[in-house]
ZAPABA-131813 format. One record per residue (C-alpha): residue number from 1; residue in one letter; x, y, z. Coordinates in steps of 0.25 Angstrom, whole numbers, plus 5000, padded with zeros to 4 digits. Example, Ala and Ser with C-alpha at 12.3 -4.5 7.8 and 13.67 -1.06 7.14 Angstrom:
# residues 2
node seq:1, type:A, px:5049, py:4982, pz:5031
node seq:2, type:S, px:5055, py:4996, pz:5029
***
This chain:
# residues 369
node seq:1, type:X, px:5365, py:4719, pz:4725
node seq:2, type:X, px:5349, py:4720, pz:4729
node seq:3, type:X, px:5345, py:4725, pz:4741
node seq:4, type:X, px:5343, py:4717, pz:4754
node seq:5, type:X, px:5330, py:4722, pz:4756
node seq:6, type:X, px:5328, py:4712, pz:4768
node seq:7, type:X, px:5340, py:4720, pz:4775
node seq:8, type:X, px:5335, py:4733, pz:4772
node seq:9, type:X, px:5323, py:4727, pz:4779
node seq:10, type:X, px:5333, py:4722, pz:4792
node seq:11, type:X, px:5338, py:4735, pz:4791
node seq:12, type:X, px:5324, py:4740, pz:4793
node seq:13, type:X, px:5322, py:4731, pz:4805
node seq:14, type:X, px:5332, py:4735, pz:4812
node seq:15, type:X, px:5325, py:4749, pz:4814
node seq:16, type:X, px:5316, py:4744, pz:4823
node seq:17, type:X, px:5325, py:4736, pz:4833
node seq:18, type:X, px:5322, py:4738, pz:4846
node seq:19, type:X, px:5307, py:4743, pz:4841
node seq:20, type:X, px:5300, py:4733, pz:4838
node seq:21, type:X, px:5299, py:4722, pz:4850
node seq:22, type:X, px:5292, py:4712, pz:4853
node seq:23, type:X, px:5289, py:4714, pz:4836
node seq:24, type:X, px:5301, py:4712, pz:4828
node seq:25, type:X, px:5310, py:4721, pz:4821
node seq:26, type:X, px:5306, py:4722, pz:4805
node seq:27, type:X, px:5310, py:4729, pz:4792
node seq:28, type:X, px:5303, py:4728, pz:4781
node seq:29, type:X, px:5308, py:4734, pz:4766
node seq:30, type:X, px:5298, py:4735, pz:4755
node seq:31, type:X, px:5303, py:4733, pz:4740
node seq:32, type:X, px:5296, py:4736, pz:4727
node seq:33, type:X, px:5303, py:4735, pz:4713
node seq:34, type:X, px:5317, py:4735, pz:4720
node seq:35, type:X, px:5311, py:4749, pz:4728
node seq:36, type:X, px:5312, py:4750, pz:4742
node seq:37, type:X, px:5299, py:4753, pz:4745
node seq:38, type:X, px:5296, py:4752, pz:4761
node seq:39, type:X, px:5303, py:4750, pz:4773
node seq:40, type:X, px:5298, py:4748, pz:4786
node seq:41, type:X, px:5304, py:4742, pz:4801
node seq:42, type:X, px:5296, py:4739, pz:4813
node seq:43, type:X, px:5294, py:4747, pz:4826
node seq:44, type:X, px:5286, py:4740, pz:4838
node seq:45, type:X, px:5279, py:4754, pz:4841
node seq:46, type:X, px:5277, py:4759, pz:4826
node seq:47, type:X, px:5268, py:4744, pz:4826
node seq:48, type:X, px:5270, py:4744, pz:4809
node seq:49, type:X, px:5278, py:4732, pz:4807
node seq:50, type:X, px:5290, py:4734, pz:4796
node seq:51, type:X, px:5280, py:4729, pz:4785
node seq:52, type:X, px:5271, py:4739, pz:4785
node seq:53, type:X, px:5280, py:4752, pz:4788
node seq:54, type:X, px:5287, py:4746, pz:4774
node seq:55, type:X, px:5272, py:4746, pz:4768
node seq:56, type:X, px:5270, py:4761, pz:4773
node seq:57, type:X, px:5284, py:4765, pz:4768
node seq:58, type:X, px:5279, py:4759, pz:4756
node seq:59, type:X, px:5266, py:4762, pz:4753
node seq:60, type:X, px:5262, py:4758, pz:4739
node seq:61, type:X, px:5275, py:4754, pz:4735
node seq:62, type:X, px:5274, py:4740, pz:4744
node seq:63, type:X, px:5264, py:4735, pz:4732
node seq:64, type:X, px:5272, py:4723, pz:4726
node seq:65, type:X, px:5284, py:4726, pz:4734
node seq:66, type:X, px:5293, py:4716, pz:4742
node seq:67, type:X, px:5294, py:4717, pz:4757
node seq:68, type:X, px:5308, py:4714, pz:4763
node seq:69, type:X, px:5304, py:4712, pz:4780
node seq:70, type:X, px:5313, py:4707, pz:4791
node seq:71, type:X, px:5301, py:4698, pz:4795
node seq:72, type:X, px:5291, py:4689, pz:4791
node seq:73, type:X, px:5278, py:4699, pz:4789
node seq:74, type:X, px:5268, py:4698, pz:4802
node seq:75, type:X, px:5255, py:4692, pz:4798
node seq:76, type:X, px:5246, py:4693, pz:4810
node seq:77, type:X, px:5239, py:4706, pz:4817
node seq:78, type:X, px:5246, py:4712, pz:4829
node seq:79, type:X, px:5250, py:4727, pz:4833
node seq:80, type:X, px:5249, py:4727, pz:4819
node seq:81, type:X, px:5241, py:4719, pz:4805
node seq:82, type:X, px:5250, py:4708, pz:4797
node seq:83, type:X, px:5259, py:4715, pz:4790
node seq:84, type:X, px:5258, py:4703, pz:4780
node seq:85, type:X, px:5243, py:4709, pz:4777
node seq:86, type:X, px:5249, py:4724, pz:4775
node seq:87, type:X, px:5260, py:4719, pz:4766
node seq:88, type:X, px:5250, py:4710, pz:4756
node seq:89, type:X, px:5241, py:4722, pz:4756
node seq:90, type:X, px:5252, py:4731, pz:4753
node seq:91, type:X, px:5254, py:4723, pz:4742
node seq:92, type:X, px:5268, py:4719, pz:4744
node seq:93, type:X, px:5272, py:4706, pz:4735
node seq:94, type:X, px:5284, py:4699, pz:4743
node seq:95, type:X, px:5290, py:4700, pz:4756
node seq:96, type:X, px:5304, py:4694, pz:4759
node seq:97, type:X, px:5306, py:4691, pz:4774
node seq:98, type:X, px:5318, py:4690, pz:4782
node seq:99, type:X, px:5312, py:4679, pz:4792
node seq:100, type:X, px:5299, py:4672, pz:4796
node seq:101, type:X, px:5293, py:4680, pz:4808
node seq:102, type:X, px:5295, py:4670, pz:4822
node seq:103, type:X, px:5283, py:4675, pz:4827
node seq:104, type:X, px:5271, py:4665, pz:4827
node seq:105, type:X, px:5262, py:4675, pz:4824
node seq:106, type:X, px:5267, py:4676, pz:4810
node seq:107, type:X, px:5278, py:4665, pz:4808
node seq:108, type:X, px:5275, py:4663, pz:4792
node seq:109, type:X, px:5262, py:4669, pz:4792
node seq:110, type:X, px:5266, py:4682, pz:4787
node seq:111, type:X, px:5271, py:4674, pz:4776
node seq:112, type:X, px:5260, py:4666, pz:4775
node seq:113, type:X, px:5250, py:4678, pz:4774
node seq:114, type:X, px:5259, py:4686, pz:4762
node seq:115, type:X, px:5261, py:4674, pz:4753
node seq:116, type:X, px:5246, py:4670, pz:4755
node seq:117, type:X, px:5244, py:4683, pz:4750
node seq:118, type:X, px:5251, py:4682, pz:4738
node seq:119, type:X, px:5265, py:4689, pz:4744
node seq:120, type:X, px:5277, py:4682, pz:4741
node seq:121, type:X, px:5285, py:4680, pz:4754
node seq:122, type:X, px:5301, py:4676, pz:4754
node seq:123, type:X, px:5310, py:4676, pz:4767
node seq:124, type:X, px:5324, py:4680, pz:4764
node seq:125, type:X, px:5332, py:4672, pz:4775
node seq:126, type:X, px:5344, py:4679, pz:4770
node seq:127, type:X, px:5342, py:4689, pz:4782
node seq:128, type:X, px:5335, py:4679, pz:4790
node seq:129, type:X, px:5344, py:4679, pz:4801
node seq:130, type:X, px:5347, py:4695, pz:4802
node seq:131, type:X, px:5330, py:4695, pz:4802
node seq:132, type:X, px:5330, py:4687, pz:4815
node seq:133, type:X, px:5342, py:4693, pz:4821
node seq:134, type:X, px:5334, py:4704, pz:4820
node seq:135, type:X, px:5323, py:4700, pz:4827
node seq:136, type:X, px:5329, py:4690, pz:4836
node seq:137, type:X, px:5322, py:4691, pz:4850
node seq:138, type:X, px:5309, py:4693, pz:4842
node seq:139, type:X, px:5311, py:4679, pz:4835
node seq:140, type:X, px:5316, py:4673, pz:4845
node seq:141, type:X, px:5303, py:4678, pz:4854
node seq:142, type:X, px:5294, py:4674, pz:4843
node seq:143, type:X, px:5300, py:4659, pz:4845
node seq:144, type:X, px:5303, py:4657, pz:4859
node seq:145, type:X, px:5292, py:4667, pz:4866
node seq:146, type:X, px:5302, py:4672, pz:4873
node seq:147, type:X, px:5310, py:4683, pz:4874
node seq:148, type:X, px:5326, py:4681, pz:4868
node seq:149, type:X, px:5333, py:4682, pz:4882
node seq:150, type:X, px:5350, py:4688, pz:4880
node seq:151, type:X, px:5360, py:4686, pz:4889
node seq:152, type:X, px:5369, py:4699, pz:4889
node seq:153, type:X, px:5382, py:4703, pz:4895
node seq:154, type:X, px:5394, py:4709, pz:4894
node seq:155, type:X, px:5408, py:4701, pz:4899
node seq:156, type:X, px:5421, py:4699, pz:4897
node seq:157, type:X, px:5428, py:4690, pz:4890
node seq:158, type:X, px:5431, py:4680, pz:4903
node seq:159, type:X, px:5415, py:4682, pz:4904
node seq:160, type:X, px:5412, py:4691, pz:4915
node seq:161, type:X, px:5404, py:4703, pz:4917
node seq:162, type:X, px:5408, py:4707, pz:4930
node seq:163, type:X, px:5421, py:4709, pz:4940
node seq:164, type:X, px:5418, py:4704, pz:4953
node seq:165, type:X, px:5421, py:4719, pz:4960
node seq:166, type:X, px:5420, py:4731, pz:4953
node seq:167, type:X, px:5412, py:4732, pz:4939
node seq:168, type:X, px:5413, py:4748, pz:4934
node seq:169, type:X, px:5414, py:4751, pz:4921
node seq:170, type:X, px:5407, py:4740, pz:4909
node seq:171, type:X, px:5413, py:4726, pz:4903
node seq:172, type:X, px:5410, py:4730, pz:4888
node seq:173, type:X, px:5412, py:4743, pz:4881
node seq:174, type:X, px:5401, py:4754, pz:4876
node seq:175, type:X, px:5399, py:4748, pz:4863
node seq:176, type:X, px:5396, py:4733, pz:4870
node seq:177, type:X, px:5384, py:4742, pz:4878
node seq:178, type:X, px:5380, py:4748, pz:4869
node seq:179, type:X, px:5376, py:4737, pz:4860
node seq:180, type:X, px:5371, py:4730, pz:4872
node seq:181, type:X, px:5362, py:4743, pz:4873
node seq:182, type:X, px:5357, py:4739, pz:4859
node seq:183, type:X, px:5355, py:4723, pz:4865
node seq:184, type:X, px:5345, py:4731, pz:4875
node seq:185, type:X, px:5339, py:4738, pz:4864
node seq:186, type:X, px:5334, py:4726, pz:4858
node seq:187, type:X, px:5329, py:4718, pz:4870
node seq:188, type:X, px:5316, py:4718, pz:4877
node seq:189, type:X, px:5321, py:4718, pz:4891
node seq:190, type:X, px:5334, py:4717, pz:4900
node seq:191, type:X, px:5335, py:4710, pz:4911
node seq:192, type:X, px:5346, py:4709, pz:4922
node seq:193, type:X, px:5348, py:4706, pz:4937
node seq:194, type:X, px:5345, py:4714, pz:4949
node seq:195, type:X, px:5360, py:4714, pz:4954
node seq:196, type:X, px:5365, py:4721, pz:4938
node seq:197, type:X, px:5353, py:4731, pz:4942
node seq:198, type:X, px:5358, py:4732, pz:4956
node seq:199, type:X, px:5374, py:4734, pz:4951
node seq:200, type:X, px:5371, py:4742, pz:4940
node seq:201, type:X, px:5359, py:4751, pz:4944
node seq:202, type:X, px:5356, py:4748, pz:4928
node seq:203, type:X, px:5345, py:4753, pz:4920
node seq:204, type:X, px:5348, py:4742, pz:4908
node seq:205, type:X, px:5339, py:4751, pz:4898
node seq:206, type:X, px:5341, py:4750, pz:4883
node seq:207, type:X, px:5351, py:4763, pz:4881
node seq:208, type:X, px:5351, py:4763, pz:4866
node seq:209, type:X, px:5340, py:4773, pz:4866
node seq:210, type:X, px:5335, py:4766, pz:4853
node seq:211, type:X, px:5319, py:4766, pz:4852
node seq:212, type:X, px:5313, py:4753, pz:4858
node seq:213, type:X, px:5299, py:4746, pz:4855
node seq:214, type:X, px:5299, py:4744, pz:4871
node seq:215, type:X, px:5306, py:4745, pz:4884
node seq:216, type:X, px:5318, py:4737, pz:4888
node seq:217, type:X, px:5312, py:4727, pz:4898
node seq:218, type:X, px:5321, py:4729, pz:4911
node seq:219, type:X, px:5322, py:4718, pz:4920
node seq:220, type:X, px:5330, py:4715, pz:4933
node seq:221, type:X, px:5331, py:4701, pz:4939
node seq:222, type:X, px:5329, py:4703, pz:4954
node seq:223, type:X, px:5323, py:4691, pz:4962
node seq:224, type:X, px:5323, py:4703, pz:4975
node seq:225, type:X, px:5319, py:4713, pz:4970
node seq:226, type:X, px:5333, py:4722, pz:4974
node seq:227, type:X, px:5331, py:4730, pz:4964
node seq:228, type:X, px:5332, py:4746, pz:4969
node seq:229, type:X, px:5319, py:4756, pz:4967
node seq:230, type:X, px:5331, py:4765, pz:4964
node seq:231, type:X, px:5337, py:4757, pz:4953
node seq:232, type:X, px:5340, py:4764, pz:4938
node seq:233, type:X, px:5330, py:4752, pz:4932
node seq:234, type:X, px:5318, py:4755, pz:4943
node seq:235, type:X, px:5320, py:4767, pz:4941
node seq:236, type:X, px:5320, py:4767, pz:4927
node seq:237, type:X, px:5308, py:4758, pz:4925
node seq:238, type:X, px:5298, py:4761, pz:4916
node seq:239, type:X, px:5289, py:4748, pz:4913
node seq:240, type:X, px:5303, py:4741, pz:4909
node seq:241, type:X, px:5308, py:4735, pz:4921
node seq:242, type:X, px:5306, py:4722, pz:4927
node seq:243, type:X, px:5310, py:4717, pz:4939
node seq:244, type:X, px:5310, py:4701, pz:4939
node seq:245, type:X, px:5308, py:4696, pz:4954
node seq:246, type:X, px:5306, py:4685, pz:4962
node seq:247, type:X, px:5293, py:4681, pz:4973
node seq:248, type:X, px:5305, py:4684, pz:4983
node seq:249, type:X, px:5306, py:4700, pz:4980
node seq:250, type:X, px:5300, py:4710, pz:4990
node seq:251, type:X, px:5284, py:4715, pz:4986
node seq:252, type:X, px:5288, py:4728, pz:4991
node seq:253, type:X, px:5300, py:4728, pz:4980
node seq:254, type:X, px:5291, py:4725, pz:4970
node seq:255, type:X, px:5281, py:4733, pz:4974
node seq:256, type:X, px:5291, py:4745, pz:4975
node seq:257, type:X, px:5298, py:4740, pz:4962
node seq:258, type:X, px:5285, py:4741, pz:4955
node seq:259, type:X, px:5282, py:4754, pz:4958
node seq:260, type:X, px:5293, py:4760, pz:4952
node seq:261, type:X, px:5287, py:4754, pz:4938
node seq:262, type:X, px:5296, py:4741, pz:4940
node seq:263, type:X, px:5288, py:4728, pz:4934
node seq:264, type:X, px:5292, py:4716, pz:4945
node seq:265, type:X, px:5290, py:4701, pz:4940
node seq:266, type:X, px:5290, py:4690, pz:4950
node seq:267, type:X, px:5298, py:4678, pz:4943
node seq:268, type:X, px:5303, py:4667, pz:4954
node seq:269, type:X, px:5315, py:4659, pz:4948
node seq:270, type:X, px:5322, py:4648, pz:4955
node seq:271, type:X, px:5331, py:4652, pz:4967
node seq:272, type:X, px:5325, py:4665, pz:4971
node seq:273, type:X, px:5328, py:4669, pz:4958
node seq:274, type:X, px:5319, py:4676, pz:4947
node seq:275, type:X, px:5315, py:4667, pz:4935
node seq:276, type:X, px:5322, py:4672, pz:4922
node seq:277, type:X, px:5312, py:4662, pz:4913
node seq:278, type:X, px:5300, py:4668, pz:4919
node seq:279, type:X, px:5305, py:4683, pz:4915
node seq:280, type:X, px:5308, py:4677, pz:4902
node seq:281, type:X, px:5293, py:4672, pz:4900
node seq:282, type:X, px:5287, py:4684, pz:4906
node seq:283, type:X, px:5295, py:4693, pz:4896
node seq:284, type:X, px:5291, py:4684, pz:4885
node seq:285, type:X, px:5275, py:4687, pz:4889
node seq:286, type:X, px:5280, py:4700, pz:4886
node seq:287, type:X, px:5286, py:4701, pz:4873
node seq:288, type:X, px:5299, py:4703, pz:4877
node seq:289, type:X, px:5308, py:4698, pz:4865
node seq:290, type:X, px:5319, py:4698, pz:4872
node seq:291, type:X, px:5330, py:4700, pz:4886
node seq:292, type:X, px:5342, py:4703, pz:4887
node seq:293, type:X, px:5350, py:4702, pz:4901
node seq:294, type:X, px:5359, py:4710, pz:4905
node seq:295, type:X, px:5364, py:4706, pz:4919
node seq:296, type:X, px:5374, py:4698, pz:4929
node seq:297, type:X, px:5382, py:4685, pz:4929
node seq:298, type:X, px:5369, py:4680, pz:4938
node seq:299, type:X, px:5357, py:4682, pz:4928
node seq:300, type:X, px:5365, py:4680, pz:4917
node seq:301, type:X, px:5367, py:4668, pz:4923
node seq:302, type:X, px:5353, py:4664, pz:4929
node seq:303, type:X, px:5348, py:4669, pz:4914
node seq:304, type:X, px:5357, py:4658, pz:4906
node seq:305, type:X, px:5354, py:4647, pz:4918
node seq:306, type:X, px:5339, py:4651, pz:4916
node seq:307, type:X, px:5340, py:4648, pz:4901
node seq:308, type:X, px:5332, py:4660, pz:4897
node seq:309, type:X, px:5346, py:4667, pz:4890
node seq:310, type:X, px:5343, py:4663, pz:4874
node seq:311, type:X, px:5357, py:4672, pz:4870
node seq:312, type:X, px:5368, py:4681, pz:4875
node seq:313, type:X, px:5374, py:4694, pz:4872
node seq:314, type:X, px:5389, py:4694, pz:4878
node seq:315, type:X, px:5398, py:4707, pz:4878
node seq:316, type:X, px:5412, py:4704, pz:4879
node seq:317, type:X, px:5424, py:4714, pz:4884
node seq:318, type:X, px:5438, py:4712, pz:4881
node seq:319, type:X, px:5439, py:4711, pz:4898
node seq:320, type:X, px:5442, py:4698, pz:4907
node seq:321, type:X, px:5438, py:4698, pz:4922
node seq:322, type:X, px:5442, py:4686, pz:4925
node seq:323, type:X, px:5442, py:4681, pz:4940
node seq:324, type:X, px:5432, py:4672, pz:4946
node seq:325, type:X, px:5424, py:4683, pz:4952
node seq:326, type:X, px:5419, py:4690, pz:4940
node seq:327, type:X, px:5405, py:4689, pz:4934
node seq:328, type:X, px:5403, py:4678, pz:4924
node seq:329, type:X, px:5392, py:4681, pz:4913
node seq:330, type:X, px:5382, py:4672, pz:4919
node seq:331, type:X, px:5384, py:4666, pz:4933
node seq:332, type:X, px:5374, py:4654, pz:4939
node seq:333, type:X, px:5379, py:4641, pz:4941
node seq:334, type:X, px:5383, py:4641, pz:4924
node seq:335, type:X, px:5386, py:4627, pz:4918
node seq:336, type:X, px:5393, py:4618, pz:4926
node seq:337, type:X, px:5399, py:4611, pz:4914
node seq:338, type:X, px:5405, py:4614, pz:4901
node seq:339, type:X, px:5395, py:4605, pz:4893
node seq:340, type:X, px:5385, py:4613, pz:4899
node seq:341, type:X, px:5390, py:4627, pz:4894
node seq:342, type:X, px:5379, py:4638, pz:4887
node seq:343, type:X, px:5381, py:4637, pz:4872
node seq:344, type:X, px:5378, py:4648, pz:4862
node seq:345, type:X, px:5375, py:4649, pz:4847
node seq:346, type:X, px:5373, py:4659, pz:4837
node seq:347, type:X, px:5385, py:4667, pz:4843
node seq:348, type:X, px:5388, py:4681, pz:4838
node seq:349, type:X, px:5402, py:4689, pz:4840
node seq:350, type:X, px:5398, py:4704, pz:4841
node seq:351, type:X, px:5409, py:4713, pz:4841
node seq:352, type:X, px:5408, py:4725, pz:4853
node seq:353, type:X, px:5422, py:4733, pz:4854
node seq:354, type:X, px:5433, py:4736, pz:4859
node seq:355, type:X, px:5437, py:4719, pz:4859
node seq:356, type:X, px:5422, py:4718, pz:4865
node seq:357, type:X, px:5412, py:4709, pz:4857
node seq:358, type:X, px:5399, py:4702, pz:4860
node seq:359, type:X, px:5394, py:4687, pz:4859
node seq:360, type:X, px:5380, py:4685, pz:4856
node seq:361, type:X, px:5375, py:4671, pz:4857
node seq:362, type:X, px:5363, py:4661, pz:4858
node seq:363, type:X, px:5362, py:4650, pz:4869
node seq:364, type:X, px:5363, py:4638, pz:4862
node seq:365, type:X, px:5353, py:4628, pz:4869
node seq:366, type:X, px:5339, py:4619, pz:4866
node seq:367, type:X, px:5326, py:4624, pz:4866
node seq:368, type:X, px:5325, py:4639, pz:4870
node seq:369, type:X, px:5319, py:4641, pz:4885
***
């Protein structure tokens, strides 16, 4: 059987995960008479793309090899030159691409520039979807200009995440956190409310301990400002907190807030509330690919009521509640009708332990917010 250089070239990629933000995560494999000749993946801090690590492995082995990459080469100058001007120089006669890079800069251009130059170009869509997969908040940033906004929370199976007195101890076992550990290693930024950070004291860090192209992006919903001086997130801040706020909160909280290294934005919503589409397009100015929340019923619910929620990752123990007192997923006043319900797509069934597993599903729904 041949090889499947493009997923040894995946393979490649997936070495950089949770380096290479707001850049995509690449691999790229450089073959030569059937030799395996280069190798490369991208970090964000390292700045060589994946192309030209593979051409380095290389050296003069890349004349008249074929390039195996995750994505379409780059063919404008940023941190880095085109990579599509280092392969042609290299002398490399093909490249065989997984997808099209989303981003406009380059969109076909890469393409463009090596078969101009004589390069033949071929996407393999065999891998096509694994490729975007990959790279998902990337690619969806690269299209939407926004970041890729995820709803997670752990429940049982009547749907609810908390009992209505005491609430020791965890829904989901160690496994199920632990791989929502690895959802936080692969997000930008976090956001919850001020009464989870208020119930919890919590710190909501990425506790992988893996190697990250930035900092996770802390940021608490809290209209007043009630937030403690004392809390484990102010404390804890370090250019990676955010508190979002509205024109109702005390000057002297922000003021004392801020001099503890907390960033405070002022983002009025309706009802005295804070304005989840405004923090949405104020991390988008940032690069932020993507947020995951991780909070209550209340801003689960204001999230989805707001329409900024694009998909869901929900953890599922085998444990009922039940009662009429206990936490739903998401509160607010919901749908009122069935015809009205929230529909999903694209719906995965992971499996956790212990009987526990995970859903992970799109909104189905018209043109993106």
């Amino acid at each position: 059987m041949p090889i499947d250089y493009i997923a040894e070239a995946l393979a490649e990629a997936r070495k950089g995960l949770g380096q290479t933000s707001p850049n995509p995560a690449v691999g790229a494999i450089l073959v030569n008479n059937g030799e395996l000749v280069g190798r490369g993946h991208h970090i964000y801090a390292a700045k060589a793309h994946a192309e030209i690590e593979a051409l380095k492995y290389a050296g003069e082995k890349a004349r008249g090899a074929t390039l195996y990459i995750t994505l379409e080469p780059c063919s404008h100058q940023g941190r880095t030159g085109p990579c599509a001007d280092a392969l042609i120089a290299a002398g490399v006669v093909k490249v065989v691409a997984a997808m099209e890079d989303p981003n406009p800069l380059v969109a076909g251009s890469g393409f463009a520039k090596l078969r101009a130059a004589g390069v033949a170009v071929e996407l393999e869509r065999t891998h096509a979807k694994e490729a975007e997969s990959l790279n998902e908040p990337f690619c969806f940033f690269m299209r939407e200009r926004r970041p890729l906004v995820t709803l997670k929370s752990a429940l049982t199976l009547d749907g609810k995440i908390a009992a209505p007195d005491d609430n020791e101890g965890w829904i989901t076992s160690e496994r199920a956190r632990a791989h929502v550990q690895q959802l936080r290693h692969m997000s930008d930024a976090i956001v919850t409310g001020i009464g989870t950070v208020d119930h919890d004291d919590c710190l909501l860090t990425d506790r992988t301990e893996l190697p990250r192209s930035r900092p996770l992006l802390r940021i608490v919903l809290d209209s007043q400002l009630r937030i403690r001086t004392d809390s484990q997130m102010v404390c804890s801040a370090a250019n990676d907190v955010l508190i979002v706020t509205t024109s109702a909160a005390s000057a002297e909280r922000r003021a004392a807030l801020e001099k503890e290294g907390v960033e405070v934005a002022v983002l009025d919503g309706a009802d005295g509330r804070t304005n989840m589409r405004a923090l949405i397009e104020l991390l988008a100015a940032r690069d932020v690919q993507s947020l995951m929340i991780e909070a209550g019923s209340k801003v689960n619910g204001a999230a989805l009521d707001s329409g900024i929620v694009d998909k869901i990752f929900f953890y599922y123990a085998p444990k009922m509640f039940g009662g009429l007192q206990s936490l739903p997923v998401a509160g607010g006043r919901g749908r009122r009708r069935r015809a009205d319900a929230m529909l999903f797509e694209n719906v995965q069934l992971h499996p956790m332990s212990d009987g526990e597993f995970a859903v992970e599903a799109w909104l189905k729904r018209g043109p993106r917010v």
